[in-house]
TORKOL-4160 file (C-alpha; in steps of 0.2 Angstrom, whole numbers, padded with zeros to 4 digits, m for minus):
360
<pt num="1" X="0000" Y="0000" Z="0000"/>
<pt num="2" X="0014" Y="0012" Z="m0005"/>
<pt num="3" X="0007" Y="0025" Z="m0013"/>
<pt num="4" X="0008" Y="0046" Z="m0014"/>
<pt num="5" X="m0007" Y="0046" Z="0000"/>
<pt num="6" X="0007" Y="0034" Z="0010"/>
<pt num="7" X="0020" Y="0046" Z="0003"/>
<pt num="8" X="0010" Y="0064" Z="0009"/>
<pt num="9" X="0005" Y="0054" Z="0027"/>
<pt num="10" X="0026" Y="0050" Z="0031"/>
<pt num="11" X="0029" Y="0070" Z="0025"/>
<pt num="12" X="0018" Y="0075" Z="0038"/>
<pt num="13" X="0025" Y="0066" Z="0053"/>
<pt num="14" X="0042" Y="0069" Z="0047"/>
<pt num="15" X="0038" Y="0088" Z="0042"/>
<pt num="16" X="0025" Y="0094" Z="0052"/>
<pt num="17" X="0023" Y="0084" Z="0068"/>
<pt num="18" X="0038" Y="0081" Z="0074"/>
<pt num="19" X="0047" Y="0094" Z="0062"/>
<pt num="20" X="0066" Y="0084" Z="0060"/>
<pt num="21" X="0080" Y="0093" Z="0059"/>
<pt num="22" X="0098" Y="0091" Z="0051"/>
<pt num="23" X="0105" Y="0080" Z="0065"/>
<pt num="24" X="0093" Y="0073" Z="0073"/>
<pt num="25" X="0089" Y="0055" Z="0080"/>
<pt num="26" X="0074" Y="0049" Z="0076"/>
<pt num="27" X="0067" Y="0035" Z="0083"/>
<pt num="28" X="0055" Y="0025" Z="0074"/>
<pt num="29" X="0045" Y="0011" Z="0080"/>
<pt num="30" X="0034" Y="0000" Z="0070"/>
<pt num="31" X="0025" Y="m0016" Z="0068"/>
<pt num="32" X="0028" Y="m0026" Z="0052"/>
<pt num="33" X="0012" Y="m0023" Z="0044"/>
<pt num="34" X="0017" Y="m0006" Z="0044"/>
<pt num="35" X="0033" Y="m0006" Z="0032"/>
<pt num="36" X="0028" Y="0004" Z="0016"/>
<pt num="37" X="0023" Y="0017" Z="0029"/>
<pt num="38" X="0039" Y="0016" Z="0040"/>
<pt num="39" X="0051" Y="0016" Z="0021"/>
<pt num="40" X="0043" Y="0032" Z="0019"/>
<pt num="41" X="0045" Y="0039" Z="0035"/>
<pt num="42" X="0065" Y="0034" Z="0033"/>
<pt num="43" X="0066" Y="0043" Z="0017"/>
<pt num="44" X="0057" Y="0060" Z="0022"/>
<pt num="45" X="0069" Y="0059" Z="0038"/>
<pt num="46" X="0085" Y="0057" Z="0026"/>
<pt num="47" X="0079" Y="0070" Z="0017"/>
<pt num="48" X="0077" Y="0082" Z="0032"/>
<pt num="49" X="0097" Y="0077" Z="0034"/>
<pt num="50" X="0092" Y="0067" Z="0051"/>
<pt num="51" X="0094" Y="0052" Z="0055"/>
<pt num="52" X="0081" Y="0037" Z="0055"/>
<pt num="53" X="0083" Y="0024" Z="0072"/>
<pt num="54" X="0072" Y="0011" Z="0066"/>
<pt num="55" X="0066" Y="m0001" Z="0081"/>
<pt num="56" X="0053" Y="m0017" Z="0075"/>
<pt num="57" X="0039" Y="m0019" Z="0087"/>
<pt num="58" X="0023" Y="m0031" Z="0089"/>
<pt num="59" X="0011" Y="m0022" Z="0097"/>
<pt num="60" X="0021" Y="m0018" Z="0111"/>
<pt num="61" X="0025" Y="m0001" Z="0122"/>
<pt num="62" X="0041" Y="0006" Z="0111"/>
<pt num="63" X="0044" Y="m0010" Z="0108"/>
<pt num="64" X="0050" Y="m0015" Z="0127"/>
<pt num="65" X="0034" Y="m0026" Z="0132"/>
<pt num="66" X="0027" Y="m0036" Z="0114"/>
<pt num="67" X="0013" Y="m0048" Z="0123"/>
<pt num="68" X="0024" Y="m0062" Z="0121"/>
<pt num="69" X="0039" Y="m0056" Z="0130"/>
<pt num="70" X="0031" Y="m0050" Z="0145"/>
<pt num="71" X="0019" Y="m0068" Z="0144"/>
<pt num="72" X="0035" Y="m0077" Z="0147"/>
<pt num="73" X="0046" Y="m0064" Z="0159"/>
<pt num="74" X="0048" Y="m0066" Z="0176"/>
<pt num="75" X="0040" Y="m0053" Z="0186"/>
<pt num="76" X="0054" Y="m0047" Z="0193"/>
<pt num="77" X="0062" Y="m0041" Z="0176"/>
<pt num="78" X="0046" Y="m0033" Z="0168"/>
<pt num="79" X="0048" Y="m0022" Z="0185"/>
<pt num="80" X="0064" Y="m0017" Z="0180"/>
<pt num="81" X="0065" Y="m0005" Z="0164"/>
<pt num="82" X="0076" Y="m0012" Z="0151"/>
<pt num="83" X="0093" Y="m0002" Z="0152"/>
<pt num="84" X="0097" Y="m0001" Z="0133"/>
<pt num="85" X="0076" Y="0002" Z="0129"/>
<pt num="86" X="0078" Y="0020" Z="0143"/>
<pt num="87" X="0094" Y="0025" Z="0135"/>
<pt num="88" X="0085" Y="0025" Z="0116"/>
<pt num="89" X="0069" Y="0036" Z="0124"/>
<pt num="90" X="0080" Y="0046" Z="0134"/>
<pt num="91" X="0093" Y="0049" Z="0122"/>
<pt num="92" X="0084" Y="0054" Z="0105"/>
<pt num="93" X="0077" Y="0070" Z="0097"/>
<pt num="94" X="0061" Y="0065" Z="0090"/>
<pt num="95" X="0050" Y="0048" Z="0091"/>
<pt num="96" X="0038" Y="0042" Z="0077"/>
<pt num="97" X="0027" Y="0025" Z="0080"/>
<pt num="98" X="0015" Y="0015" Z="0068"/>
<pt num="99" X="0005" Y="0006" Z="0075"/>
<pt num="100" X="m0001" Y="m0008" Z="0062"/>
<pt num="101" X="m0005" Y="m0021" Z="0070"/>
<pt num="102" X="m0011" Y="m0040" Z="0065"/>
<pt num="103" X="m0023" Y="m0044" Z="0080"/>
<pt num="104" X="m0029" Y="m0029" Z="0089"/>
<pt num="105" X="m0033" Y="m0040" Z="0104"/>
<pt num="106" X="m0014" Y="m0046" Z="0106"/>
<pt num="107" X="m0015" Y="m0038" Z="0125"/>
<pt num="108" X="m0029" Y="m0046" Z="0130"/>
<pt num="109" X="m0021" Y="m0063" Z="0136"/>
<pt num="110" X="m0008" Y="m0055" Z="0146"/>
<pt num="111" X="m0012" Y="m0052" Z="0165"/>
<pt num="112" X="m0014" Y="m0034" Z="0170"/>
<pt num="113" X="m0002" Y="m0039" Z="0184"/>
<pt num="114" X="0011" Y="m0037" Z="0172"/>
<pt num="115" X="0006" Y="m0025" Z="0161"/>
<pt num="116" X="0004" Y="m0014" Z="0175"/>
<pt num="117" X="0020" Y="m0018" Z="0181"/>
<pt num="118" X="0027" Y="m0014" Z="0161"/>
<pt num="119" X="0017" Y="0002" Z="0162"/>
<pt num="120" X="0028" Y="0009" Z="0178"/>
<pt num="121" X="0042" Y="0003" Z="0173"/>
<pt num="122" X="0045" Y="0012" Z="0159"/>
<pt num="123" X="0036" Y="0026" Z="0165"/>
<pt num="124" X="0046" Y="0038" Z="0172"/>
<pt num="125" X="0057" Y="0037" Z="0153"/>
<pt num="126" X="0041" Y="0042" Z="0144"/>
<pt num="127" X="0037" Y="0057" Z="0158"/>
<pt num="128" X="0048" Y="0066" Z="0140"/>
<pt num="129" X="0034" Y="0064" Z="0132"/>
<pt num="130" X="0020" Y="0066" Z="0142"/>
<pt num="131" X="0031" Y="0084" Z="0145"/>
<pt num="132" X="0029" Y="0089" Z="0128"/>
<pt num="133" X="0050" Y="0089" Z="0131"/>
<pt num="134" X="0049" Y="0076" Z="0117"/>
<pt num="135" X="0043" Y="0081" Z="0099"/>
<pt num="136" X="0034" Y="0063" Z="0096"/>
<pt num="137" X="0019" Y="0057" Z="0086"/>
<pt num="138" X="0008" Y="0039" Z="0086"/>
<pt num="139" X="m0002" Y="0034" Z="0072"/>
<pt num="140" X="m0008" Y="0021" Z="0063"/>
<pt num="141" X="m0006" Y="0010" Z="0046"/>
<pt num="142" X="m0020" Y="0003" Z="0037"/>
<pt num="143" X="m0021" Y="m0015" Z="0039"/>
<pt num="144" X="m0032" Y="m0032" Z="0041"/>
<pt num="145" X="m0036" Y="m0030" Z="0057"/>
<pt num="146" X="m0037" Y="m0012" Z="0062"/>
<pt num="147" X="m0051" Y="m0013" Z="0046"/>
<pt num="148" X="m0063" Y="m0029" Z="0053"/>
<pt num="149" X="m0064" Y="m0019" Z="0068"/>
<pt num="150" X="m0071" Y="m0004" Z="0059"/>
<pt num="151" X="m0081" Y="m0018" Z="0049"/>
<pt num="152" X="m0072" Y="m0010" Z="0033"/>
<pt num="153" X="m0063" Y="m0020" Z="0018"/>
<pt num="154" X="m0044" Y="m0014" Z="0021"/>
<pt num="155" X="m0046" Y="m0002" Z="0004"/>
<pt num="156" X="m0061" Y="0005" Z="0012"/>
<pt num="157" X="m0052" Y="0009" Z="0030"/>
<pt num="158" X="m0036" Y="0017" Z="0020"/>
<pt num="159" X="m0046" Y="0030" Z="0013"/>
<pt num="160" X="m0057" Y="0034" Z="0028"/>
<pt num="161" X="m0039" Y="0034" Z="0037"/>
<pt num="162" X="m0030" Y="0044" Z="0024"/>
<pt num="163" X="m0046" Y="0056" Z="0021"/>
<pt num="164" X="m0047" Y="0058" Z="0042"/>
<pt num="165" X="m0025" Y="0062" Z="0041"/>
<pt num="166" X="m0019" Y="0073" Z="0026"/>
<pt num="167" X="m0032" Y="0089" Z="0031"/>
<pt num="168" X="m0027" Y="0109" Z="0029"/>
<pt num="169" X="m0021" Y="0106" Z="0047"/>
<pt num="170" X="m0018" Y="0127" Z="0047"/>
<pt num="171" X="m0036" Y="0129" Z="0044"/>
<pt num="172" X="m0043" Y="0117" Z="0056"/>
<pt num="173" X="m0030" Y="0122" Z="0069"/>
<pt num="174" X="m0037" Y="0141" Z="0068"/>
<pt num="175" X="m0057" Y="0132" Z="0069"/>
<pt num="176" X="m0053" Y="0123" Z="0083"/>
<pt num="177" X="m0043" Y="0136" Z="0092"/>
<pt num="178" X="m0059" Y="0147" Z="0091"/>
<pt num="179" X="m0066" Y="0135" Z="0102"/>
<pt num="180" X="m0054" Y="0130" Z="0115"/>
<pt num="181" X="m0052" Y="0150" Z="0117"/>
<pt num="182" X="m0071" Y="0149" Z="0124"/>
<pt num="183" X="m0067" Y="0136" Z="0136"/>
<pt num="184" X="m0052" Y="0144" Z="0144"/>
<pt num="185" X="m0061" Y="0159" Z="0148"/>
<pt num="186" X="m0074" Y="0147" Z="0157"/>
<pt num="187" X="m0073" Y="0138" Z="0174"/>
<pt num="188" X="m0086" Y="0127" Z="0174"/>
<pt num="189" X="m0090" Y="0112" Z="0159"/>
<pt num="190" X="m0106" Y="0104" Z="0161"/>
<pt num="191" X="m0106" Y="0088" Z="0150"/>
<pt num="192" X="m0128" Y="0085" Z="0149"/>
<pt num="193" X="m0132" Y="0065" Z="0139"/>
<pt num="194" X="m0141" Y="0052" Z="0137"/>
<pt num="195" X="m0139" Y="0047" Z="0158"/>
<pt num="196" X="m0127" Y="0059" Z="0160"/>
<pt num="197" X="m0126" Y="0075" Z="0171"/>
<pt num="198" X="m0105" Y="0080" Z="0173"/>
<pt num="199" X="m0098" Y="0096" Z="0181"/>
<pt num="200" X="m0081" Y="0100" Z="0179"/>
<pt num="201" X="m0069" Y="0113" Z="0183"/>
<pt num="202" X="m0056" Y="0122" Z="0169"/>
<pt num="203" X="m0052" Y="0136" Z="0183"/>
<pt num="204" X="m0032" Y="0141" Z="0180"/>
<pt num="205" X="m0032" Y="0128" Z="0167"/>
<pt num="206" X="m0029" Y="0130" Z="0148"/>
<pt num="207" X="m0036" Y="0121" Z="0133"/>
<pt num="208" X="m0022" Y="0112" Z="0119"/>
<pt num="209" X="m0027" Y="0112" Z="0102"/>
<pt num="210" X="m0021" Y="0095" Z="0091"/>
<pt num="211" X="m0019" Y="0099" Z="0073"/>
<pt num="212" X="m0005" Y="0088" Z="0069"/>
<pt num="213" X="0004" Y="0087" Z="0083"/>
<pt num="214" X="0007" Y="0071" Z="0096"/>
<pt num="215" X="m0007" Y="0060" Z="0088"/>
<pt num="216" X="m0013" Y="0058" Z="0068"/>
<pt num="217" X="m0026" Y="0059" Z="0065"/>
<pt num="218" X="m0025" Y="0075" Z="0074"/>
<pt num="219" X="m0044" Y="0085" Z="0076"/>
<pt num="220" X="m0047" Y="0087" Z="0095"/>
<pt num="221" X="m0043" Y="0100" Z="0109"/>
<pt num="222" X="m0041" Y="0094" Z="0127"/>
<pt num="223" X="m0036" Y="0101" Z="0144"/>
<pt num="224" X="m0033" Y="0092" Z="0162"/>
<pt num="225" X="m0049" Y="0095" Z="0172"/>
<pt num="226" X="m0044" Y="0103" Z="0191"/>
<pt num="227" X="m0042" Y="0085" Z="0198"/>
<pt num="228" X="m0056" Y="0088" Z="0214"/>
<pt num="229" X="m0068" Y="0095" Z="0203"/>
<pt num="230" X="m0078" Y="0082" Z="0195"/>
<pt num="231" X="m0099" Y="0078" Z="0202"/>
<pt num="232" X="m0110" Y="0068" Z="0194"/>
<pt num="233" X="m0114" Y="0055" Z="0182"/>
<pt num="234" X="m0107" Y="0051" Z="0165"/>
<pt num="235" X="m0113" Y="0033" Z="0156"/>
<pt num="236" X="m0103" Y="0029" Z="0140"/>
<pt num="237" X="m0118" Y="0020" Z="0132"/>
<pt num="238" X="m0115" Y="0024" Z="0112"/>
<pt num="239" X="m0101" Y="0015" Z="0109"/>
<pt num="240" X="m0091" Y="0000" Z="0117"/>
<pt num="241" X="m0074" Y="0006" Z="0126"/>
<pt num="242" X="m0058" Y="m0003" Z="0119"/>
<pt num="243" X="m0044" Y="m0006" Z="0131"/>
<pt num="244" X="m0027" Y="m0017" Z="0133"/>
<pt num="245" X="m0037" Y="m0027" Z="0122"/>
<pt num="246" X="m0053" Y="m0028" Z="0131"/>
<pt num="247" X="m0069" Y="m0022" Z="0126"/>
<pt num="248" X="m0083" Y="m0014" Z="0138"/>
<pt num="249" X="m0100" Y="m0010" Z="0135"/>
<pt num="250" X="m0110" Y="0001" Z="0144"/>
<pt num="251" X="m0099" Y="0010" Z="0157"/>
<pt num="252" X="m0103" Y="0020" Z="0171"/>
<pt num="253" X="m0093" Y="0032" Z="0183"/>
<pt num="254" X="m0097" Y="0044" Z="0198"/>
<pt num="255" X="m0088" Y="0055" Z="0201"/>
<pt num="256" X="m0089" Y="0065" Z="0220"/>
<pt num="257" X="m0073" Y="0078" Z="0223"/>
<pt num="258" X="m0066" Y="0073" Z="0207"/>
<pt num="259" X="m0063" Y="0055" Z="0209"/>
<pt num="260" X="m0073" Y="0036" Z="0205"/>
<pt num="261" X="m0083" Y="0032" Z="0216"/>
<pt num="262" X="m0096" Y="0019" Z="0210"/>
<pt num="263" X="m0093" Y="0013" Z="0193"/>
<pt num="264" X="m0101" Y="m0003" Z="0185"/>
<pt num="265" X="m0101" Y="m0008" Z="0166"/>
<pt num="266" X="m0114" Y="m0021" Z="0154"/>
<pt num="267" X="m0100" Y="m0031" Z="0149"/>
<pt num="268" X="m0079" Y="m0035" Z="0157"/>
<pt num="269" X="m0087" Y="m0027" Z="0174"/>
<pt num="270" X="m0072" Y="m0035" Z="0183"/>
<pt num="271" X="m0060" Y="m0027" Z="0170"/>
<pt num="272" X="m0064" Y="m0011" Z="0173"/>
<pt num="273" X="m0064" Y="m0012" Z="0193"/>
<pt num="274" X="m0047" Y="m0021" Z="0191"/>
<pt num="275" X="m0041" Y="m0005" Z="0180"/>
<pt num="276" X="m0049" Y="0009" Z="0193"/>
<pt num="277" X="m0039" Y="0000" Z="0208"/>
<pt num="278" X="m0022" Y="0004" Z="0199"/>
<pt num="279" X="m0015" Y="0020" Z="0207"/>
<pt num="280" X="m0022" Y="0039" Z="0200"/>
<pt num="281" X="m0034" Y="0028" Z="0191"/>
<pt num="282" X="m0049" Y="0035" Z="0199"/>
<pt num="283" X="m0045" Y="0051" Z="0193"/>
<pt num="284" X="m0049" Y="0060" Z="0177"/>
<pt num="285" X="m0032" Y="0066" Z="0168"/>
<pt num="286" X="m0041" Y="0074" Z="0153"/>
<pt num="287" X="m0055" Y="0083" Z="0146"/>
<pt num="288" X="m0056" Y="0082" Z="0127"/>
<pt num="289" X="m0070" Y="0086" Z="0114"/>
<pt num="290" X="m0069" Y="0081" Z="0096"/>
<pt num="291" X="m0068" Y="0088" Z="0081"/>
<pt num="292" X="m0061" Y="0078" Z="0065"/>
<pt num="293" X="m0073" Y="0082" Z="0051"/>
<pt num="294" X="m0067" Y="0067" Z="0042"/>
<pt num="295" X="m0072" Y="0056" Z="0056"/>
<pt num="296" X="m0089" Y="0053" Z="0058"/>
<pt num="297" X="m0094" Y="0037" Z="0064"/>
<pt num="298" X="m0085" Y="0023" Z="0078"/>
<pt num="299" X="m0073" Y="0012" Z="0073"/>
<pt num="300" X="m0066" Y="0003" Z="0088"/>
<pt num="301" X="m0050" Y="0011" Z="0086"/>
<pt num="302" X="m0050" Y="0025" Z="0099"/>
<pt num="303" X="m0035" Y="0033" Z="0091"/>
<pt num="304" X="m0050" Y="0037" Z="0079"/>
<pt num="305" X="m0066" Y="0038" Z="0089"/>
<pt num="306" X="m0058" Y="0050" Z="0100"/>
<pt num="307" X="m0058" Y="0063" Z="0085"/>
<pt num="308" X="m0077" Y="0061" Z="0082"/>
<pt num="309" X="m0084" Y="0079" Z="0077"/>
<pt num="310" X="m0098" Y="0079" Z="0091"/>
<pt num="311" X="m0091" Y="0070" Z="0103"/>
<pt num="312" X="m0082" Y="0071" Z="0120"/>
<pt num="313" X="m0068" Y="0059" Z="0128"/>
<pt num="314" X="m0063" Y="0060" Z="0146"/>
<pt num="315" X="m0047" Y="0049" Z="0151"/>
<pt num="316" X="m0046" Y="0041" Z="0167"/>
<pt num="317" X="m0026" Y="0043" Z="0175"/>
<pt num="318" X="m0013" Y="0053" Z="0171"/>
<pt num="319" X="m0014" Y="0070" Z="0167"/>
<pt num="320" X="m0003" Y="0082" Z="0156"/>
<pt num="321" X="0009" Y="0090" Z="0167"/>
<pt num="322" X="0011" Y="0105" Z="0154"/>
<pt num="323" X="m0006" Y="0109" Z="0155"/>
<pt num="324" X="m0006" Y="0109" Z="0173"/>
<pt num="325" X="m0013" Y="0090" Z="0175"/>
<pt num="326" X="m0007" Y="0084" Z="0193"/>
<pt num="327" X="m0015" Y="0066" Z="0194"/>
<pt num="328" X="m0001" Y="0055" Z="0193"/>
<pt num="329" X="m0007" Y="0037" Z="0186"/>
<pt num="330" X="0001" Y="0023" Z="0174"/>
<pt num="331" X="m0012" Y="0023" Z="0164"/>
<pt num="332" X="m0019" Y="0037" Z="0154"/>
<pt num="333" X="m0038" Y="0026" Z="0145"/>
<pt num="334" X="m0048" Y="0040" Z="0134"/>
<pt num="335" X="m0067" Y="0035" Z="0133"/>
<pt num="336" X="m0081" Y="0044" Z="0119"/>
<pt num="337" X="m0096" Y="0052" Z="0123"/>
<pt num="338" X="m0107" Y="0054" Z="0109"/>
<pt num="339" X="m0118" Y="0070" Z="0111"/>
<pt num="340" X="m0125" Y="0072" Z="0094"/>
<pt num="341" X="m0142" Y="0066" Z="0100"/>
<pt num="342" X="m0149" Y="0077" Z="0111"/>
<pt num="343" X="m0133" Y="0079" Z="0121"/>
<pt num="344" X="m0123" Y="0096" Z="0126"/>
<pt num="345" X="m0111" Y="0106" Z="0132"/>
<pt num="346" X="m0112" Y="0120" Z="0145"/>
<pt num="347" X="m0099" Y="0133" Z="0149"/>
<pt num="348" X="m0103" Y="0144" Z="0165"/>
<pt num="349" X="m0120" Y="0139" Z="0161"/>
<pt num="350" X="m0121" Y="0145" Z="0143"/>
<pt num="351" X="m0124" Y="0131" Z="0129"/>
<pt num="352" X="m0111" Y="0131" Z="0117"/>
<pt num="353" X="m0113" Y="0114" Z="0110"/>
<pt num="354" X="m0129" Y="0105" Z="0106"/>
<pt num="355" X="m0131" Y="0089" Z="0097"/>
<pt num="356" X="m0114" Y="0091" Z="0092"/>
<pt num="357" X="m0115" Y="0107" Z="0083"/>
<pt num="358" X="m0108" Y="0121" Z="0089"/>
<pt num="359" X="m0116" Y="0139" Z="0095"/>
<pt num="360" X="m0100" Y="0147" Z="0096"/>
């Protein structure tokens, strides 16, 4: 599937996400699946005059935990970071992963136990990029799997991926901006749905704008909510939640002083209490709202349903130290809220969103 589409996608990561310059190490890591993407992505580096680190993965974080590694490992070594993986994060200029993977549900016969344990290991590396200290950017290749999941042919799924990725992100940048300007002069979000009534608070925070930044497909603008501030009730009942593999249907959360505390599910209950007893997990680490034109219908990719124009997406975990998030959690597990039936946003009690269109 190298074509010019595959060949404009590489230029933007190369060019506009992470933005290479002469000298840099760039470290990119990919699944096999994803090789006519990651040749482009060498190419545009080399032409930038930087240098392409090329590190194979299958599915795993940065290539340090593939599902069969951390199957077989001894606990006592997932715990421990792998010395030469640290030095790779902590030592380039710019990191680039494609994620094209062959099952999507890889993770799902590996005990949380030790992903967990894989998760804090290797965190304190990655704090570069949760920083923004790191220029970095994950996307995704078409393949098999990614498009049974989307219930697409693999040809159908390239070109919802492709028409979701090479947007005028200048123009959509300057949209989107308009909007996350009116939430950081507010200090209230009121998030009104289908069984759901959620207050949050904004107060002292500010409001990032992705138009091709950290994740492509770009098309959302998020904040970190003040972390005692959440009341109420939100139910994700649209669409299933995808996680470490796992799939959840119907989830629910209360929220009291900004943190979980009743929260049941239709489907993998057990899952999600398992995931809310990990540490910061019972705290919200972002706000975001969609707002990807190309993207207008779920997909079971939440890279993708994320970026749902008419939707919102609140991650349980850890927060975005740059954007003054203080909840401190391994995990980081975004989940969609569709509001384009009936739903709507409230800022300071004024309605600036309804049924996913915008008043603003």
């Amino acid at each position: 599937m190298s074509d010019e589409r595959t060949r404009q996608y590489a230029r933007l990561l190369v060019d506009t996400c992470v933005d290479a310059q002469p000298g840099w190490q760039v470290l990119v890591v990919g699944t096999p699946h994803g090789r006519p993407l990651l040749e482009e992505i060498g190419r545009a580096v080399a032409r930038r005059g930087a240098y392409a680190v090329f590190q194979l993965s299958f599915g795993g974080t940065l290539g340090a935990a593939d599902a069969s590694w951390l199957r077989a490992a001894p606990m006592e070594l997932i715990a421990r970071p792998s010395a030469l993986q640290v030095h790779l994060i902590e030592q380039c200029d710019a990191m680039i992963s494609v994620d094209a993977p062959e099952n999507t549900r890889d993770a799902s016969s590996v005990e949380q136990e030790r992903l967990a344990a894989a998760q804090a290991a290797y965190r304190p590396a990655i704090q570069r990029l949760l920083s923004d200290e790191l220029p970095w950017v994950g996307c995704q290749f078409p393949t098999p799997a990614l498009a049974q999941d989307a219930g697409m042919s693999t040809g159908e799924f390239a070109d919802f991926l492709f028409d979701a990725c090479l947007l005028d992100w200048e123009a959509e940048g300057k949209r989107m901006q308009r909007y996350a300007d009116r939430f950081d002069s507010a200090e209230e979000v009121w998030i009104v749905g289908d069984r759901t009534d959620l207050r949050l608070s904004l107060a002292g925070r500010r409001m990032e704008v992705d138009a091709g930044g950290g994740n492509m497909p770009g098309g959302e603008f998020y904040g970190c909510p003040v972390e005692d501030s959440a009341e109420g009730e939100i139910v994700f009942g649209e669409f299933p939640a995808i996680y470490q593999g796992r799939e959840l249907n119907g989830i629910r959360l209360r929220f009291e002083s900004g943190r979980v505390i009743d929260a049941s599910a239709d489907s993998n209950e057990a899952f999600l209490l398992q995931v809310l007893d990990r540490k910061g997990a019972r705290g919200l680490g972002e706000l975001g709202v969609g707002c990807n034109p190309g993207i207008t219908r779920y997909m079971k990719n939440t890279l993708f349903d994320e970026k749902i124009d008419g939707t919102v997406h609140l991650a349980l975990g850890n927060g975005f130290p740059n954007l003054g998030g203080t909840n401190e959690s391994t995990i980081h597990w975004d989940i969609v809220k569709d509001l384009r039936e009936g739903g709507r946003i409230l800022l300071d009690g004024e309605v600036v969103q309804e049924s996913g269109r915008w008043l603003v």
